[in-house]
SEKOL-750520 format. One record per residue: residue in one letter; x, y, z of N, C-alpha, C, O in turn. Coordinates in Angstrom, 1 decimal, padded with zeros to 4 digits, always signed. Layout:
% residues N
> A X Y Z X Y Z X Y Z X Y Z;
...
% end
This chain:
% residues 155
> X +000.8 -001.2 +000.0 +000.0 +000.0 +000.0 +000.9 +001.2 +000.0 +001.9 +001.5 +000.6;
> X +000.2 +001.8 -000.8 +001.4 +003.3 -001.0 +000.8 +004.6 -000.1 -000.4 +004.8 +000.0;
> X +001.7 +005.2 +000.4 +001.4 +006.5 +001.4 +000.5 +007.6 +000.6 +000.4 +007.8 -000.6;
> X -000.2 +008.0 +001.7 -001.1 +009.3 +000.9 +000.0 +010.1 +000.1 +001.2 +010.0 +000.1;
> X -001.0 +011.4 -000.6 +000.0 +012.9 -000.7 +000.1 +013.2 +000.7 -000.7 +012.8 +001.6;
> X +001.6 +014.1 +000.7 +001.8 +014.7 +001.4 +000.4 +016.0 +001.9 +000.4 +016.9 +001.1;
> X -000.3 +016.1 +002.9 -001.1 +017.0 +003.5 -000.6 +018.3 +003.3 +000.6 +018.5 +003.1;
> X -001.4 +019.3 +003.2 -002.0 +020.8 +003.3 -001.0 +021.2 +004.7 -000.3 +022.2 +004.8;
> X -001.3 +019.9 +005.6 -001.0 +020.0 +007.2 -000.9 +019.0 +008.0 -001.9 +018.2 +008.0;
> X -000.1 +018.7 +008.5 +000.2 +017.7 +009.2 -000.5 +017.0 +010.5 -000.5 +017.2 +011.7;
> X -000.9 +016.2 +010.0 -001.8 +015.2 +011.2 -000.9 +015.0 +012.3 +000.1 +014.4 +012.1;
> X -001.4 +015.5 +013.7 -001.0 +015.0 +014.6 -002.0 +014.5 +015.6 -003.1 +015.0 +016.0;
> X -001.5 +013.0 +016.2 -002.7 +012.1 +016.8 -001.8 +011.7 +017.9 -000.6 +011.2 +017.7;
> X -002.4 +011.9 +019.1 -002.1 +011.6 +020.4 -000.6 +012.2 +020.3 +000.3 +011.4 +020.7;
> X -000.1 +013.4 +019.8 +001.2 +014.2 +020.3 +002.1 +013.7 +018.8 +003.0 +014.5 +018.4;
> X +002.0 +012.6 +018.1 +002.8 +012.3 +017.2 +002.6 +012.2 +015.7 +001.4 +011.9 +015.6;
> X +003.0 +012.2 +015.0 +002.6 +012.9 +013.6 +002.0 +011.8 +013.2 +002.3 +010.9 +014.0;
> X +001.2 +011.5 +012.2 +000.5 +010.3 +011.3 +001.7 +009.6 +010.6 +002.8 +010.2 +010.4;
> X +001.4 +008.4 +010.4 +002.5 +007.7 +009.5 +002.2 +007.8 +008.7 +001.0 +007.7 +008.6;
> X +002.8 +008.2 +007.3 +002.5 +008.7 +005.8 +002.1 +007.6 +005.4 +001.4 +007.7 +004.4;
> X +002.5 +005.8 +006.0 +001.8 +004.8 +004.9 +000.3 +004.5 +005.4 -000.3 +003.6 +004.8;
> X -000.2 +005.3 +006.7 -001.4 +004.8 +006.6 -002.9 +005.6 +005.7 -003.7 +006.2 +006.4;
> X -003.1 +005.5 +005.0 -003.9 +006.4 +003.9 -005.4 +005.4 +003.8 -005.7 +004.6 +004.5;
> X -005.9 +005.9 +002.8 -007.4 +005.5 +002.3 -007.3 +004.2 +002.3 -007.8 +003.4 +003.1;
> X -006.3 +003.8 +001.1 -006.3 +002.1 +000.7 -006.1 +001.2 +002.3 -007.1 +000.7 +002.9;
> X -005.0 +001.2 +002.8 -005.0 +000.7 +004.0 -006.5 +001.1 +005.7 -006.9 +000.4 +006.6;
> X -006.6 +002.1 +005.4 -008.3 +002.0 +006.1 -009.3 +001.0 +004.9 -009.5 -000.1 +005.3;
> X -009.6 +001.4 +003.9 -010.5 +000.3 +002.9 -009.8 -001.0 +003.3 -010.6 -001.8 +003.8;
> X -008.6 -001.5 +003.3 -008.6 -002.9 +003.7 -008.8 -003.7 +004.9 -009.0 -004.9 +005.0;
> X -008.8 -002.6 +006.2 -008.6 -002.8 +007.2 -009.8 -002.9 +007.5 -010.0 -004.0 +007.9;
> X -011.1 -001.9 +007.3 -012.5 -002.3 +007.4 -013.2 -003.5 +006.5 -014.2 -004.0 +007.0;
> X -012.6 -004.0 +005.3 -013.2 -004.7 +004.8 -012.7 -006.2 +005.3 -013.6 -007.0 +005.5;
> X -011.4 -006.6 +005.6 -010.9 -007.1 +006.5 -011.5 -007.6 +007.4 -011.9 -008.7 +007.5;
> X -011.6 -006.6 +008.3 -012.8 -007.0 +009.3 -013.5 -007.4 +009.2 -013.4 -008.5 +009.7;
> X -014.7 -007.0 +008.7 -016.1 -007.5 +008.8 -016.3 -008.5 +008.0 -017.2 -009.2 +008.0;
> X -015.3 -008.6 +007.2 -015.2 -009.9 +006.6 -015.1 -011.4 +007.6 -015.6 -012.5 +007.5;
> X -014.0 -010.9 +008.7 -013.8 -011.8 +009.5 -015.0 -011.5 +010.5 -015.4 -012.7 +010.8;
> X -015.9 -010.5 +011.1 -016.7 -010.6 +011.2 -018.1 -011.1 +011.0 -018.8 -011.7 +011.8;
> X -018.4 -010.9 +010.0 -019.2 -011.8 +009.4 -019.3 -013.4 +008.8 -020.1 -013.8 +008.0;
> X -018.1 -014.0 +009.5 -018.1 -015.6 +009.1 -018.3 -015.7 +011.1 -019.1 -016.6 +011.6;
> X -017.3 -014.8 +012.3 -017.4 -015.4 +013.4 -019.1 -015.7 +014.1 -020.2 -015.2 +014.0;
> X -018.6 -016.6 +014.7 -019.9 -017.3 +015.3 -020.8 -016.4 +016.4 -022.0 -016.3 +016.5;
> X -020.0 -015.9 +017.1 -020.5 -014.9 +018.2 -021.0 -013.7 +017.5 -022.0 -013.3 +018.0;
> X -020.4 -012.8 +016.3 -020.7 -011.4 +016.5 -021.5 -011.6 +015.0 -022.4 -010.8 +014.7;
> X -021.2 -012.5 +014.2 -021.8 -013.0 +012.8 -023.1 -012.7 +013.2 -023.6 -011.7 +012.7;
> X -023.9 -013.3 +014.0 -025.5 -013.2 +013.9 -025.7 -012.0 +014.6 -026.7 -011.4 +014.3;
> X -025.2 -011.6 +015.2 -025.6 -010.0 +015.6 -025.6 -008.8 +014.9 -026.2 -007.8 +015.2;
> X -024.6 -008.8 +013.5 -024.5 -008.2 +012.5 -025.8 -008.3 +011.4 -026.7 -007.4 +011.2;
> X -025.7 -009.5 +011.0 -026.5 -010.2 +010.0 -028.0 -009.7 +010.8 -028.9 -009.5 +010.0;
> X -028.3 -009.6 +012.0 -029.9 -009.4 +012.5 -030.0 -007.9 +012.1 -031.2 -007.5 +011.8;
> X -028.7 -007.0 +012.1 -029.0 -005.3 +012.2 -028.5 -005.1 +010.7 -029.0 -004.2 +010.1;
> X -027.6 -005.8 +010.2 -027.6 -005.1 +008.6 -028.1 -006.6 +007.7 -027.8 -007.8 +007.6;
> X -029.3 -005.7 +007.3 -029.4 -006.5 +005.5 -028.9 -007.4 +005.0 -028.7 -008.1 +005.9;
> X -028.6 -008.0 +003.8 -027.3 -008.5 +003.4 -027.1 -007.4 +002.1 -025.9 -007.1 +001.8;
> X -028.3 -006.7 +001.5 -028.1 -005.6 +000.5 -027.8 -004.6 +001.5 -027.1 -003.9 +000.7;
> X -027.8 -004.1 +002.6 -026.8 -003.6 +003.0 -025.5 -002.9 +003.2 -025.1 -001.7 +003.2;
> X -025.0 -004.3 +003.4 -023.6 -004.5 +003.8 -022.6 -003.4 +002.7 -021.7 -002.7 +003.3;
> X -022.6 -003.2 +001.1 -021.9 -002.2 +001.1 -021.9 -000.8 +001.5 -020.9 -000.2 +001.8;
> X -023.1 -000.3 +001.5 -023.5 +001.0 +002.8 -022.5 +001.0 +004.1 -021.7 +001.7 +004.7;
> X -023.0 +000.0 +004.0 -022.0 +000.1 +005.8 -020.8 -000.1 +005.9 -020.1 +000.6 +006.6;
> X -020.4 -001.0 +005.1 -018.8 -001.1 +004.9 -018.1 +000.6 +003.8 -016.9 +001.0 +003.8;
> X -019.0 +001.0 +003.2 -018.3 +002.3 +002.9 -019.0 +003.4 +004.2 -018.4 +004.4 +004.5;
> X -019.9 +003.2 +004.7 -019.3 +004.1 +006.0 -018.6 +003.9 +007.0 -018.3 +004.9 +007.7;
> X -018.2 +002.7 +007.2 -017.1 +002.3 +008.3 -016.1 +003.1 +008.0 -015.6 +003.9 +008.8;
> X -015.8 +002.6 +006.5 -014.5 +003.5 +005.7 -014.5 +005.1 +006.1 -013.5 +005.7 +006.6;
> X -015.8 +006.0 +005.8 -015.6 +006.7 +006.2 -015.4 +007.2 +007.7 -014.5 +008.0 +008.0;
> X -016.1 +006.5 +008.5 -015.3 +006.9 +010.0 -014.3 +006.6 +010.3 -014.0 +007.3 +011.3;
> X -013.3 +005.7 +009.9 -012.0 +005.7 +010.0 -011.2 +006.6 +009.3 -010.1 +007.1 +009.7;
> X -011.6 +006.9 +008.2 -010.9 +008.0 +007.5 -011.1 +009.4 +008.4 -010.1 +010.0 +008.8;
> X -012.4 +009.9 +008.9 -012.5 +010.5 +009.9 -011.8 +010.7 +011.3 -011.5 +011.7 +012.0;
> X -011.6 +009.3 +011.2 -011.5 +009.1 +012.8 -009.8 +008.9 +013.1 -009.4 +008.7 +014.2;
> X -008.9 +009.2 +011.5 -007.7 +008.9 +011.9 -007.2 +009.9 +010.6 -006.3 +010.6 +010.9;
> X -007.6 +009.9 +009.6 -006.9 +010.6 +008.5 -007.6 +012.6 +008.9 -007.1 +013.7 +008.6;
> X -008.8 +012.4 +009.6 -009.2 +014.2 +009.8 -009.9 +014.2 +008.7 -009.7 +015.3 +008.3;
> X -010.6 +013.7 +007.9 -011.0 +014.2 +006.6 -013.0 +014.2 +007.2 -013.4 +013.8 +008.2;
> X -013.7 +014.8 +006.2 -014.8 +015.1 +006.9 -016.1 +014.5 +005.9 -017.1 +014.8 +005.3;
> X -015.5 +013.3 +006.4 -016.4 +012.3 +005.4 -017.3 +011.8 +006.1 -018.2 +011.5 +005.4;
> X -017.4 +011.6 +007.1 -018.6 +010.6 +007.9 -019.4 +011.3 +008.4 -019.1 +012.1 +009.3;
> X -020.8 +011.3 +007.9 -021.9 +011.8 +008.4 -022.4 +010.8 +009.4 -022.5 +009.7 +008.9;
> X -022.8 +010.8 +010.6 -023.4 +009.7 +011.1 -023.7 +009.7 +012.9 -023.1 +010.4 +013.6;
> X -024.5 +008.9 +013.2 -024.2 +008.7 +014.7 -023.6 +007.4 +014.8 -024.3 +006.8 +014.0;
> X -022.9 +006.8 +015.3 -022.3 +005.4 +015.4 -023.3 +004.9 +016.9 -023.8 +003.7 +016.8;
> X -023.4 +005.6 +017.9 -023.9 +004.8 +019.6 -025.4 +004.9 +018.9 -025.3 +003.8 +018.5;
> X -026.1 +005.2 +018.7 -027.5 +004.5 +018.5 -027.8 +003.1 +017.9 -028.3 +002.4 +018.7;
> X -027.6 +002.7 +016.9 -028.0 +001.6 +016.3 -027.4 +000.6 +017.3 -028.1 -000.4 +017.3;
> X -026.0 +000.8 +018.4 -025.5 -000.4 +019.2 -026.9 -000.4 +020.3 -027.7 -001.3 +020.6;
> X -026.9 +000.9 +020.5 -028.2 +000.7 +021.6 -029.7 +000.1 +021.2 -030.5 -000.1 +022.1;
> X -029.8 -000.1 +020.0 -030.9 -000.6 +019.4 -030.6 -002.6 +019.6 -031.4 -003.4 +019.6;
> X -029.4 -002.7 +019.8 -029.6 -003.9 +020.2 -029.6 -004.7 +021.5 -028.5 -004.8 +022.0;
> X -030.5 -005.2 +022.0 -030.9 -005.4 +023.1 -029.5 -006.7 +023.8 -029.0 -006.5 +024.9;
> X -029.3 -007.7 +022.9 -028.7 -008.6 +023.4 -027.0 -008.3 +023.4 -026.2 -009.1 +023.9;
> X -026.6 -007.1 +022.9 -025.2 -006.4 +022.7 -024.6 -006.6 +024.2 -025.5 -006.4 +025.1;
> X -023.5 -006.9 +024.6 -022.8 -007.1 +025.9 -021.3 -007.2 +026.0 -020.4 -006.9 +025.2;
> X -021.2 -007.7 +027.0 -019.3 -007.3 +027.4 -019.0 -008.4 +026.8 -017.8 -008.1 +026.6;
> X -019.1 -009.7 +026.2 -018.9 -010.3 +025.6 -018.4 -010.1 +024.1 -017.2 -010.1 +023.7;
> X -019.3 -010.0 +023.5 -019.6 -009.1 +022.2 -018.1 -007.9 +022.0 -017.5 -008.0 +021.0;
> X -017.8 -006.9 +022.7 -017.0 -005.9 +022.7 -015.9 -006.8 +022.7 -015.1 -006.6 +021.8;
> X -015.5 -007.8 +023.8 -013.9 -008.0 +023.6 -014.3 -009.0 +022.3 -014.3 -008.2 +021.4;
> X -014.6 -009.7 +022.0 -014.4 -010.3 +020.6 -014.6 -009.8 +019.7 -014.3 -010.4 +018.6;
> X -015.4 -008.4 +019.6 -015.0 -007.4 +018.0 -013.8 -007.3 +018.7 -012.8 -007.8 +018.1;
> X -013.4 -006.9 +019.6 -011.5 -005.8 +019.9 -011.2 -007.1 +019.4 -011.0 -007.1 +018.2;
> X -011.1 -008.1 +019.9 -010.0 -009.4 +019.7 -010.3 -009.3 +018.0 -009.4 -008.6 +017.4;
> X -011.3 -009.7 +017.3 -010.7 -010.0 +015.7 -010.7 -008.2 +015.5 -011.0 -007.9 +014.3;
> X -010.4 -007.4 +016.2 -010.1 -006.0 +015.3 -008.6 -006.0 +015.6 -007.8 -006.2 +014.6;
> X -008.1 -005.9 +016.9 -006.8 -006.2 +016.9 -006.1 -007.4 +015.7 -005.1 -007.2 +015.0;
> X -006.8 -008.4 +015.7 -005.6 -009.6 +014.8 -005.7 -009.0 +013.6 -004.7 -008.8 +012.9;
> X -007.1 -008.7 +012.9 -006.7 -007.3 +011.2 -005.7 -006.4 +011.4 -004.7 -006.5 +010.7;
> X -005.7 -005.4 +012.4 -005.1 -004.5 +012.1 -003.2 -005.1 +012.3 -002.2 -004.7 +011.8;
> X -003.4 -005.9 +013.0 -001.6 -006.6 +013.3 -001.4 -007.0 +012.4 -000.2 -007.1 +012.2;
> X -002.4 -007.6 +011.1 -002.4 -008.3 +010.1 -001.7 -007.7 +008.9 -000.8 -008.1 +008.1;
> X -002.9 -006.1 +009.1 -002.6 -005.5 +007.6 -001.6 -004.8 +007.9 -000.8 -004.8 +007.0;
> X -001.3 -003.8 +009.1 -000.7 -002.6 +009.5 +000.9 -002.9 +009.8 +001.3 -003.8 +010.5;
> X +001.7 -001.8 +009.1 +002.8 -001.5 +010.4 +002.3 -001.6 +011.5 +001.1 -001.6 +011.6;
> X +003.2 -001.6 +012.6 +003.0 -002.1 +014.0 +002.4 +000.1 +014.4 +001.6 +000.5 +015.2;
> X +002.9 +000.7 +013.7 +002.7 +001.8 +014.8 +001.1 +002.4 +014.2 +000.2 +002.7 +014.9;
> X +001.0 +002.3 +012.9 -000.3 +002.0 +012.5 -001.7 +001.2 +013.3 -002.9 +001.5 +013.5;
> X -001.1 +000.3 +013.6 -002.0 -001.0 +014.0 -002.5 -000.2 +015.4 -003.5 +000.4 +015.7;
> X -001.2 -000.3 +016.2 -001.7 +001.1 +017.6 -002.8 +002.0 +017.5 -003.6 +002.1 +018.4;
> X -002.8 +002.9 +016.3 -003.7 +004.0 +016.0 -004.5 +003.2 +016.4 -005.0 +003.3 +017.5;
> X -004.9 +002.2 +015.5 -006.4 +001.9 +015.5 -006.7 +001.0 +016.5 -007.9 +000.8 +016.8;
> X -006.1 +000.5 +017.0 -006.5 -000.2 +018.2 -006.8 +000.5 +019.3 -007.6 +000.0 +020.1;
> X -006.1 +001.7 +019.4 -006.0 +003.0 +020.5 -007.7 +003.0 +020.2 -008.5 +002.4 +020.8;
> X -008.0 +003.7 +019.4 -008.9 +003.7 +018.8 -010.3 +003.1 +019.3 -011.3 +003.7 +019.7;
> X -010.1 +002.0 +019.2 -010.9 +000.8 +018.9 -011.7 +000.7 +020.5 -012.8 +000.7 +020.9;
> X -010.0 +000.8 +021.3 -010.5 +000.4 +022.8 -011.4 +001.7 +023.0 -012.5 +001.6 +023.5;
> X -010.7 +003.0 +022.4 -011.5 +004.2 +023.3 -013.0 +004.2 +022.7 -013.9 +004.8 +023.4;
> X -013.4 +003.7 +021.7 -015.1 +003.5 +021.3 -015.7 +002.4 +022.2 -016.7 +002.6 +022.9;
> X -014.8 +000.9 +022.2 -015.6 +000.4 +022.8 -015.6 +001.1 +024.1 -016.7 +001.1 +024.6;
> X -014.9 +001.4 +024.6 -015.4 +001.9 +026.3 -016.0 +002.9 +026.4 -016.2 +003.1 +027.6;
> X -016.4 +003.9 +025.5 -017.2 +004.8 +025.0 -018.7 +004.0 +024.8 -019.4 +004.3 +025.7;
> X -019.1 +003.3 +024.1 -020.1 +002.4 +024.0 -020.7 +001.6 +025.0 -021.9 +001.3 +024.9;
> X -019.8 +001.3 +025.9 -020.3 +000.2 +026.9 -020.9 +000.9 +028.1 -021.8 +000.6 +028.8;
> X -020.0 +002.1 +028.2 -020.8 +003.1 +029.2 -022.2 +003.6 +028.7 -023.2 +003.7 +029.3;
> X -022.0 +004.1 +027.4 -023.3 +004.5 +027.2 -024.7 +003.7 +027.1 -025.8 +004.1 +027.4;
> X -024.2 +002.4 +026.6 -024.9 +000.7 +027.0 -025.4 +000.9 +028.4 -026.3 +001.7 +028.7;
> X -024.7 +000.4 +029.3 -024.9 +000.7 +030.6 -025.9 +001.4 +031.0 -026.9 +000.9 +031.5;
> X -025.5 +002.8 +030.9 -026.4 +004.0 +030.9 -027.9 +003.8 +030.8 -028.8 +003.7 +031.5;
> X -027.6 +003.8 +029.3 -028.8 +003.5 +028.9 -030.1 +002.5 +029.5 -031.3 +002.7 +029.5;
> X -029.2 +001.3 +029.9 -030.1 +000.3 +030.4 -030.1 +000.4 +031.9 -030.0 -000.7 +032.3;
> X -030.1 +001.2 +032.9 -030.2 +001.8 +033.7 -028.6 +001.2 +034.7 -028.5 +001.7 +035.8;
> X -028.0 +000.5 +034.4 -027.3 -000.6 +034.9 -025.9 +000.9 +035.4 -025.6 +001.9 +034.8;
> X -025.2 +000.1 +036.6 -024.3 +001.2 +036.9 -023.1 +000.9 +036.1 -022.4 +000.0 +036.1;
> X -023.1 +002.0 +035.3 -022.2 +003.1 +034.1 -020.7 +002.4 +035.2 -019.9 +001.6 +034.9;
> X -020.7 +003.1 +036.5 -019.3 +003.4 +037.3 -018.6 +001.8 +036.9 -017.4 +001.6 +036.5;
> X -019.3 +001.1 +037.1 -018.9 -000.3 +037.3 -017.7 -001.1 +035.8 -016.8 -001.9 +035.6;
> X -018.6 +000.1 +035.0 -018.0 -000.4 +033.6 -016.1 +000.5 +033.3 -015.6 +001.6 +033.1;
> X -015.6 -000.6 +033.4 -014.0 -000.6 +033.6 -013.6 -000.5 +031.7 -014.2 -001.0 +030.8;
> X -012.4 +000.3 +031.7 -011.7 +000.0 +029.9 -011.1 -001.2 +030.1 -010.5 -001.8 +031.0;
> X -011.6 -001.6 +028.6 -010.6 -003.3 +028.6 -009.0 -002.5 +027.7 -008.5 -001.5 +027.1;
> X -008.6 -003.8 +028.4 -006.7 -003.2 +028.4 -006.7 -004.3 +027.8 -007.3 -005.4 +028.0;
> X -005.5 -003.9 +026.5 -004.9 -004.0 +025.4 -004.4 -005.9 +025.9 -004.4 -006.8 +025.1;
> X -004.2 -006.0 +026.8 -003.5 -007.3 +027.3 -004.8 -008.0 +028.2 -004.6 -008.9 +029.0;
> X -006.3 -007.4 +027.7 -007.2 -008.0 +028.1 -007.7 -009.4 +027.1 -008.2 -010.5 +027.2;
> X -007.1 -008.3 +025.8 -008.0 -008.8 +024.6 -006.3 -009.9 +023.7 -005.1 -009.6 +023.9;
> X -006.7 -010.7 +023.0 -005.9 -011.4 +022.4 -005.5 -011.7 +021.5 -004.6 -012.5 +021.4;
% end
């Protein structure tokens, strides 16, 4: 995968500059990647398949693309709310979260440089624990209780 152009301006994420080889192509592989492995696993497979379609699926997989491009390249492509539709599912749980992190982590170690792979894993953990509180919340259940899963939680 070849590095973006050089930027207007320099991305900087968590104090250090972006890696030039992580660009569009490598987010497009990295989400498609996924949900690919997603959508064959046994645990998070039927939980997908109940909330998207199967005509769908490229919708969603080009907005994933776009929130990652958002969510790591700055660009202002994603329109969307991401915490609602999780909250629309009743049986979503702590289970569920470390086994998306677990097959999101083994893609991105897959496709990425290692300092790449970090972004998005950084990433990854700070939504799910973003999510699970708002889960919580939502279902009246105490929010306090809900701990971040650490990087050496997930495998």
């Amino acid at each position: 995968m070849r590095g973006r152009p050089a930027p207007d301006r320099t991305i900087v994420i968590d104090g250090k500059p972006l890696p030039e080889v992580l660009d569009e192509a490598m987010i497009h592989a990295v989400v498609h990647g996924f949900y690919d492995g997603i959508r064959k696993d046994a645990l998070l497979g039927p939980i997908f398949d109940g909330a998207i379609a199967p005509e769908e699926w490229p919708v969603h997989l080009a907005k994933m693309c776009d929130f990652w491009s958002a969510t790591l390249l700055r660009t202002d492509r994603y329109e969307g709310r991401p915490l609602p539709p999780h909250l629309a599912i009743p049986e979503l749980g702590e289970q569920h979260f470390r086994r998306w992190l677990t097959l999101f982590r083994a893609t991105v170690e897959r496709l990425c440089p290692p300092e790449v792979a970090d972004l998005f894993l950084d990433r990854a953990l700070r939504i799910a624990h973003s999510f699970r509180l708002a889960i919580a919340f939502s279902r009246g259940e105490d929010s306090l209780a809900v701990t971040p899963i650490s990087r050496d939680a997930i495998s």
